[in-house]
C-alpha positions as CSV (number, residue, x, y, z in Angstrom):
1,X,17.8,1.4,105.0
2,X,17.5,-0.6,101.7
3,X,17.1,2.5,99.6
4,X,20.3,3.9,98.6
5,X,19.2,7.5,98.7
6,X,17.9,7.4,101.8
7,X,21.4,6.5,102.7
8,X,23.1,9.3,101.6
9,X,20.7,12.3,102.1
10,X,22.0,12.3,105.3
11,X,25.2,13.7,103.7
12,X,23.7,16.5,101.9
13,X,23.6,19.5,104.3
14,X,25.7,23.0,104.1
15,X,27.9,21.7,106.7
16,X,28.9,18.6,105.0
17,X,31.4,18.9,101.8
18,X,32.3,15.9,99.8
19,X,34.5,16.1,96.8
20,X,33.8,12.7,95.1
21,X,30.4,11.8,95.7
22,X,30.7,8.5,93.7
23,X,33.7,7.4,95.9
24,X,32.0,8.5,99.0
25,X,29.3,6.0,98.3
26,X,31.6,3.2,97.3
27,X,33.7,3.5,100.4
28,X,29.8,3.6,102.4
29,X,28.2,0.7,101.2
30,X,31.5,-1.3,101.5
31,X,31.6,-0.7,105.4
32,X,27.9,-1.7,105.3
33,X,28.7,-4.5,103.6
34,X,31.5,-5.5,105.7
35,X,29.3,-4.9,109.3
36,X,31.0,-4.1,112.3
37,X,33.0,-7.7,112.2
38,X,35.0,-6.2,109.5
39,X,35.4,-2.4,111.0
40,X,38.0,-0.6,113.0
41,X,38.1,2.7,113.7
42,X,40.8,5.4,114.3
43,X,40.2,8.8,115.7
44,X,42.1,11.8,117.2
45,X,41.4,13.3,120.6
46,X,41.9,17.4,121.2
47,X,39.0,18.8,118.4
48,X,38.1,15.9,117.1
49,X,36.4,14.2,120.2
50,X,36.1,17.1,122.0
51,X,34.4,19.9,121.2
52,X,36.8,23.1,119.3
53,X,34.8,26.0,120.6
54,X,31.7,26.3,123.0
55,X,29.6,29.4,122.6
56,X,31.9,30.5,120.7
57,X,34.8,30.3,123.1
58,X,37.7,28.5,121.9
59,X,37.6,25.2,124.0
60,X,41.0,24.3,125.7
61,X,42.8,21.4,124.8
62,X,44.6,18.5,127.1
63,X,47.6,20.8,128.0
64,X,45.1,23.6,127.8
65,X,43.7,21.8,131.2
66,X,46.9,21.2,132.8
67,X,48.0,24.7,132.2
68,X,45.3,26.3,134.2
69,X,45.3,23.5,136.8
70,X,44.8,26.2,139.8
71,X,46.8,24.4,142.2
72,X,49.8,24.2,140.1
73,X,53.1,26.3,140.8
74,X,53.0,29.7,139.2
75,X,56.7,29.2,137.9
76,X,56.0,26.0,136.4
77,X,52.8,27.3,134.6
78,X,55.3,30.1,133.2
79,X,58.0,27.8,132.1
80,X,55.3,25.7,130.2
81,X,53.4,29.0,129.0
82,X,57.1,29.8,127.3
83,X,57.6,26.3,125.7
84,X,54.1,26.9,124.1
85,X,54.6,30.3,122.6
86,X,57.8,28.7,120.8
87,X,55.9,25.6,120.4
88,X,53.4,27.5,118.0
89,X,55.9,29.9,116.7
90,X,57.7,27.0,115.2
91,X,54.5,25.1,114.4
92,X,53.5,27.9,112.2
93,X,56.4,29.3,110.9
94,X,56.2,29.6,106.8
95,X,59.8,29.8,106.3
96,X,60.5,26.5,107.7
97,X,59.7,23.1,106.0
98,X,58.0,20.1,108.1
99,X,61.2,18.1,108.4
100,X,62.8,20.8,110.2
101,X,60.2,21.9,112.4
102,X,60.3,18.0,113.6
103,X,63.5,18.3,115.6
104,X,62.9,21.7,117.1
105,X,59.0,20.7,117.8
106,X,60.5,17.5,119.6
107,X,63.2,19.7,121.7
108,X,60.3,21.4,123.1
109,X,58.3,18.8,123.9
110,X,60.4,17.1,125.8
111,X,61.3,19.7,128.1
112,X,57.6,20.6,129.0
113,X,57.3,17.0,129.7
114,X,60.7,17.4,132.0
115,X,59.1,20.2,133.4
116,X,56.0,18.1,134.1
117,X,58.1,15.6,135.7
118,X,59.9,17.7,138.0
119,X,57.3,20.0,139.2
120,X,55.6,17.6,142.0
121,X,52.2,16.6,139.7
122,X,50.5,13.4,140.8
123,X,48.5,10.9,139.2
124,X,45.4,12.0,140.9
125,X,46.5,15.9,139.9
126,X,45.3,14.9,137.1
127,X,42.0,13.9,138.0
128,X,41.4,17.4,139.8
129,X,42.7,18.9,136.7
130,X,39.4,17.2,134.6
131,X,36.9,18.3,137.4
132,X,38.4,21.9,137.7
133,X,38.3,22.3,133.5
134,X,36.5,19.7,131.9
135,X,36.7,19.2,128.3
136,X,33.4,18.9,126.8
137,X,33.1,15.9,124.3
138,X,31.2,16.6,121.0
139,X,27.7,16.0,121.5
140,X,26.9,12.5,120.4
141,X,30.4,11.2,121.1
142,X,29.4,8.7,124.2
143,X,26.5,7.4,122.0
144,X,29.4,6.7,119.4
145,X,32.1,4.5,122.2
146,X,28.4,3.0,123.3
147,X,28.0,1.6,120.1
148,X,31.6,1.1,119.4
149,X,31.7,-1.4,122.6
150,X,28.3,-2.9,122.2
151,X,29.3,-4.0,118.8
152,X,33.5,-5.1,119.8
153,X,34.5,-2.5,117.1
154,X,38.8,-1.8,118.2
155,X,39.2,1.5,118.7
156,X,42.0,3.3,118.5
157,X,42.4,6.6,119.5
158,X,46.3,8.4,118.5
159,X,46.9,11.8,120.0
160,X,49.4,14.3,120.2
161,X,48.2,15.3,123.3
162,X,48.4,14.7,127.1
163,X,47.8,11.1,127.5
164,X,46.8,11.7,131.4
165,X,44.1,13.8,131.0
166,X,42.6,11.6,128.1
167,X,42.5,8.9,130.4
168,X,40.7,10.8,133.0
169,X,38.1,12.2,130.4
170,X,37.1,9.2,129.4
171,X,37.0,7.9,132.8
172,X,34.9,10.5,133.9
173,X,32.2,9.6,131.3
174,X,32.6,5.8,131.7
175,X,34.2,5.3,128.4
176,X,37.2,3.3,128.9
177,X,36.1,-0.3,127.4
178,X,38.1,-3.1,126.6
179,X,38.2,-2.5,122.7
180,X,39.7,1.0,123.2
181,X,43.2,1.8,122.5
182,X,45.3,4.9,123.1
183,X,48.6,6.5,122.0
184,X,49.3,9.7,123.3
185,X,51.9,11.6,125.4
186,X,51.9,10.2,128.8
187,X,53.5,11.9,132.2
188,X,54.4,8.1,133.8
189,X,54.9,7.2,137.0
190,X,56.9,4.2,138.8
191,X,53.7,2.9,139.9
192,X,51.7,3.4,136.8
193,X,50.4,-0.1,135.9
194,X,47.9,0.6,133.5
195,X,47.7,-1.7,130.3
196,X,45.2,1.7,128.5
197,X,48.0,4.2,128.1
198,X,51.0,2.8,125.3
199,X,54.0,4.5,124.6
200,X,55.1,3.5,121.2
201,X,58.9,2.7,121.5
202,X,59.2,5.7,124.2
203,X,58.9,8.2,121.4
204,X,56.6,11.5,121.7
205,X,54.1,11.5,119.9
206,X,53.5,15.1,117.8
207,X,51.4,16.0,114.6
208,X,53.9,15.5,112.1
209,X,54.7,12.0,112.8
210,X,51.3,10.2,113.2
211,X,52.1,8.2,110.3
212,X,55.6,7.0,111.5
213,X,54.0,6.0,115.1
214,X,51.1,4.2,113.3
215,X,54.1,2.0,111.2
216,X,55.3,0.9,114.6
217,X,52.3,-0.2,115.0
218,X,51.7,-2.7,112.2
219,X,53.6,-5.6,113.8
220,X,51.4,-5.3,116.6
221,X,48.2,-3.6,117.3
222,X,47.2,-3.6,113.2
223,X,48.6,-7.2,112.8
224,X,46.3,-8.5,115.2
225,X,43.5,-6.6,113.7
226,X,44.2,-8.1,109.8
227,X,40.7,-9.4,109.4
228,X,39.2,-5.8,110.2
229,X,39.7,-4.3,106.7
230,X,37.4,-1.3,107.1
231,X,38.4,1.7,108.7
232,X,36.3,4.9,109.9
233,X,39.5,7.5,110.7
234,X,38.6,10.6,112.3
235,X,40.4,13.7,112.9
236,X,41.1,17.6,112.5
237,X,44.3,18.4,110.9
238,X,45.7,16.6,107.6
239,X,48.3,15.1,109.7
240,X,45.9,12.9,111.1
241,X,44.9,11.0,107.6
242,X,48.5,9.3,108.2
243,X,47.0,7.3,111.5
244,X,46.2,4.3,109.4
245,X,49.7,4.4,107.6
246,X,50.0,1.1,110.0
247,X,47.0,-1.0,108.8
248,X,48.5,-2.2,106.0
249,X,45.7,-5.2,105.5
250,X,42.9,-2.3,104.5
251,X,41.0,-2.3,102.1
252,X,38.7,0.8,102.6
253,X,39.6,3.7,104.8
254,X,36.6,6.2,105.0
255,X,38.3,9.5,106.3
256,X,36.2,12.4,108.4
257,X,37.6,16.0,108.8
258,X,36.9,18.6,111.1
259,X,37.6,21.7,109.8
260,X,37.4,23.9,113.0
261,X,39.1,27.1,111.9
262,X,40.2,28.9,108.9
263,X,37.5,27.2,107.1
264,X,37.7,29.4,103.5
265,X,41.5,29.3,103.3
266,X,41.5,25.2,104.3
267,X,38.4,23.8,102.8
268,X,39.9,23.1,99.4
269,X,43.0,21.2,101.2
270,X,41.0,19.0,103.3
271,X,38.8,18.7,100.8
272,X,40.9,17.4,98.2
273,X,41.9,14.9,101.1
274,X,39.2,13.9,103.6
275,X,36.2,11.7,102.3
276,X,34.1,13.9,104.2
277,X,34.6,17.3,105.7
278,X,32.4,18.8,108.5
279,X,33.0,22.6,108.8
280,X,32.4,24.1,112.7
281,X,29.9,20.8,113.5
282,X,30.2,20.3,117.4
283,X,28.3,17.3,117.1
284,X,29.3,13.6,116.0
285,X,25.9,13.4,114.0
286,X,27.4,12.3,110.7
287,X,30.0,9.8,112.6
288,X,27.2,8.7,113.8
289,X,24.8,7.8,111.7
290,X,28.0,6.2,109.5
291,X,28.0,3.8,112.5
292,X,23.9,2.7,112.4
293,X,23.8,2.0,109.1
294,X,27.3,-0.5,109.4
295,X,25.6,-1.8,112.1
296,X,22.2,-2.0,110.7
């Protein structure tokens, strides 16, 4: 672990694309020089944690699971089926810029989640949901919130998607640990006590605005974490590299992309800003191994 090669051959594989290979190793031996009392780290959920395609087949993501819930009313699944298709039309729509995607994106987002609410679900719907269509976690994820907990690294996880079946993932697998945070989208209920699931200021949260929801959290959840200058962020689109926006104290922030799809057309992009960029990896090997050698 004391040779500095050994550290970074690790990196060097046809998967793995770094840009500034002397920055790379700054940012590296920093962390390890920091150890886990100094660390955070930040991560996305849908294709970041979870795996983007298994065999090949394009894995579903949170709503993905709630959609095909089998014991959920036909018209409902419609309505939300609808929302989607003018979710993504919007989403991807050249012509438009991001700031005026934001209101039409949050228009739609609320009305799925009225739909949500009117249309009978449960909080234990949701655990049914996970058993019926599990989302698959990218192999070596548990080893990576094992190692997280063991060592009392806060860990944040800030998601776009549904909130409700995150939390039943991770309770499925035994992952929800005291040093874990989460921000997502969240289908509440008058008797929904739990202290896991935040809403930051009641706001939805969606891609575009990752780095406004991580502001809100400076005064709070990064204030309290001041002394943890180091950051590990993980996530899959380049909206995610604003997650940290809110950790104003840091002094490094070691980004990792997945780059699931269009890899030729995006690799220069995320590239030019992720640290690291994994292309079609289904495994959290280089995450990882980033972790042992902070720990040591």
């Amino acid at each position: 672990m004391d040779n500095v090669k050994l550290r970074f051959d690790w990196l060097k594989q046809s998967h793995v694309h770094i840009k500034d290979w002397k920055k790379i190793q700054q940012k590296i031996q920093h962390l390890i020089k920091g150890k886990t009392e100094k660390l955070q780290v930040i991560a996305d959920f849908d294709f970041t944690l979870t795996k983007f395609h298994i065999g090949g087949q394009k894995s579903l993501s949170t709503y993905g699971v709630m959609e095909s819930y089998s014991s959920w009313p036909r018209e409902f699944k419609e309505a939300i089926h609808i929302l989607k298709s003018n979710y993504y039309e919007i989403d991807n729509d050249p012509l438009k810029s991001i700031g005026e995607k934001i209101p039409l994106l949050l228009v739609l987002l609320r009305e799925a989640f009225g739909i949500m609410q009117c249309s009978g679900l449960q909080e234990s719907n949701f655990k049914f949901m996970v058993e019926e269509n599990s989302l698959q976690l990218r192999e070596g994820v548990l080893d990576f919130f094992e190692e997280l907990h063991k060592s009392s690294v806060p860990f944040l996880i800030m998601s776009a998607g549904l909130g409700n079946i995150i939390l039943q993932v991770l309770k499925k697998h035994g992952l929800l640990k005291r040093n874990l945070k989460i921000v997502a989208n969240h289908v509440k209920y008058r008797h929904d006590a739990t202290e896991i699931v935040d809403e930051v200021a009641g706001r939805l949260v969606h891609p575009y605005d990752k780095g406004d929801i991580s502001l809100c959290l400076s005064d709070s959840y990064f204030k309290n974490l001041s002394h943890c200058k180091n950051i590990i962020l993980l996530g899959d689109s380049l909206g995610d590299l604003d997650m940290s926006c809110g950790a104003t104290s840091a002094n490094t922030i070691l980004s990792i992309g997945f780059l699931n799809e269009k890899i030729e057309e995006s690799l220069e992009s995320y590239m030019e800003h992720y640290d690291i960029v994994l292309t079609d990896d289904q495994t959290f090997d280089i995450p990882n191994y980033l972790i042992k050698l902070v720990v040591g």
